[in-house]
N, C-alpha and C positions, 0 to 999 in steps of 0.2 A: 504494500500500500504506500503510496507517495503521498508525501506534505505540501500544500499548496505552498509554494514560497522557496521550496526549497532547491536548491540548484545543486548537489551532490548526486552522484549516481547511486543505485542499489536502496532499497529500505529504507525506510525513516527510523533513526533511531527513536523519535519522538512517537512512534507509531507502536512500539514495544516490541521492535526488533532485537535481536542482540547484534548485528552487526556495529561492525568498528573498522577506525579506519587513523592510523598513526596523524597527527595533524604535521610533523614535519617542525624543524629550526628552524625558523628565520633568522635574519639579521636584523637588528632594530635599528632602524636609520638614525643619526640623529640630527638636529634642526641648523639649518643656515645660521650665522648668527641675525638678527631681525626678521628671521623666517617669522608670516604670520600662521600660526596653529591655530586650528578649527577645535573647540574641543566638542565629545562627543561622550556618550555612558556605555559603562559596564555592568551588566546586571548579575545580579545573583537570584537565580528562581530556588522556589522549593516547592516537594510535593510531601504535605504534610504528615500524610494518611501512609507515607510509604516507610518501611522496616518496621512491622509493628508499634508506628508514631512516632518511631523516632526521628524522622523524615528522610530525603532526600536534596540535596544539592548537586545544581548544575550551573554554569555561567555560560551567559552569553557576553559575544565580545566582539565590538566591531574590528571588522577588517579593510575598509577603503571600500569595498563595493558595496556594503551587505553588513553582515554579520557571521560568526558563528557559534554553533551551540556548542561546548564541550560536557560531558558526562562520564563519571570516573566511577565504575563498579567495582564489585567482589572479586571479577576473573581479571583483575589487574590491566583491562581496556580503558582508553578511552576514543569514545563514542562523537563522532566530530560528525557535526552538519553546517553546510553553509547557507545563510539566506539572503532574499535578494533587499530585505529591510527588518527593520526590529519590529515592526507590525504583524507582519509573516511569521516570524519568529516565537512574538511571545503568544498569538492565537495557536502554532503548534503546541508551546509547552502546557498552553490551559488543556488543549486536547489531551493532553498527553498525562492528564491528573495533575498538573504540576500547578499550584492556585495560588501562588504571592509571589511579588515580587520585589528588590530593592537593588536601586542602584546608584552609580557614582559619577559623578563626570570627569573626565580621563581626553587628555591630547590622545591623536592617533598612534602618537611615538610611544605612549604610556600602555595605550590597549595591543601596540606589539608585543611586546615586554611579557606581558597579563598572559598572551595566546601563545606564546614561547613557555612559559610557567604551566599553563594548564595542558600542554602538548608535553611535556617532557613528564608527565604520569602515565603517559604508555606504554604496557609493559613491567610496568614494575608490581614490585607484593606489595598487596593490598592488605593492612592491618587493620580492623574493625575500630581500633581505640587509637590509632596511630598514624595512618594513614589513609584516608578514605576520602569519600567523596567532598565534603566540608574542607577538608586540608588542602587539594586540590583547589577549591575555591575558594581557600583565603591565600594561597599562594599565588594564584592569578590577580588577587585583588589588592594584595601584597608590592606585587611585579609592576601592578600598573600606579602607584603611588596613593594608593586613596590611606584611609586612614581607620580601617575597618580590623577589627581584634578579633585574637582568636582565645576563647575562653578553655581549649580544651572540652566541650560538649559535644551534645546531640546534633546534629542540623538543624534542628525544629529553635534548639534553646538559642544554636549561633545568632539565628535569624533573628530572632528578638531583639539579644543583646545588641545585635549591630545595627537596629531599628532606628536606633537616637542619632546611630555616625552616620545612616548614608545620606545621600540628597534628598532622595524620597524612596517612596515604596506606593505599592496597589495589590488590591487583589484581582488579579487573571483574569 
């Protein structure tokens, strides 16, 4: 099944596929001196209802065209989609049970940075208390300068705590 919006090939991950797909290094450019920077947001979704409530975290993260979505499970993937707007994107994650959202505003150099961080969890062991999806998302959120803590928690409890740091938040 395909996501409207979505420009990657094969399955939606947002569709409840397991399909995955390495997101790849970039290089994070950095700025002319008096370069004008656009800035733009990274989000942090969760789906609440998901690991017996203790939730789930995913981030989305602009890329210059679009967005994309990253997702860091149990089999040590992550789960990459690209879309062609954040609109696109965050009506996939509602589809996809995922119901709040909260995010930051971030230069484009910043949200390199962010998708280099959350791409380099592919692959690796996945630790329930130590490594997970939440980590993966505050290391991208981390990467991209925002100013968002990591409590050591749940997903469900991160999302709160970092309720007062982002710019804003919505429900899905």
């Amino acid at each position: 099944m395909s996501v409207p919006g979505a420009s990657s090939p094969g399955t939606s991950p947002l569709s409840g596929s397991s399909s995955s797909s390495s997101g790849g290094r970039t290089i994070t450019p950095t700025p002319a001196p008096g370069a004008v920077v656009t800035p733009t947001a990274i989000y942090h979704i969760i789906d609440v209802k998901a690991v017996e409530g203790a939730g789930h975290s995913a981030v989305i993260i602009p890329n210059g065209r679009g967005c994309t979505y990253y997702s860091y499970a149990g089999d040590g993937r992550v789960t990459v989609m690209n879309f062609n707007n954040i609109r696109d994107a965050l009506a996939a994650a509602k589809g996809a049970r995922y119901t709040h959202e909260q995010h930051w505003r971030v230069s484009p150099y910043d949200a390199a940075s962010a998708r280099d961080a959350a791409a380099a969890y592919d692959r690796t062991e996945y630790n329930v208390a130590t490594h997970n999806c939440w980590n993966m998302v505050y290391d991208a959120l981390k990467a991209a300068g925002t100013n968002a803590e990591n409590y050591q928690q749940t997903p469900n409890l991160e999302f709160l705590r970092n309720s007062i740091l982002a710019d804003g938040e919505s429900e899905l």
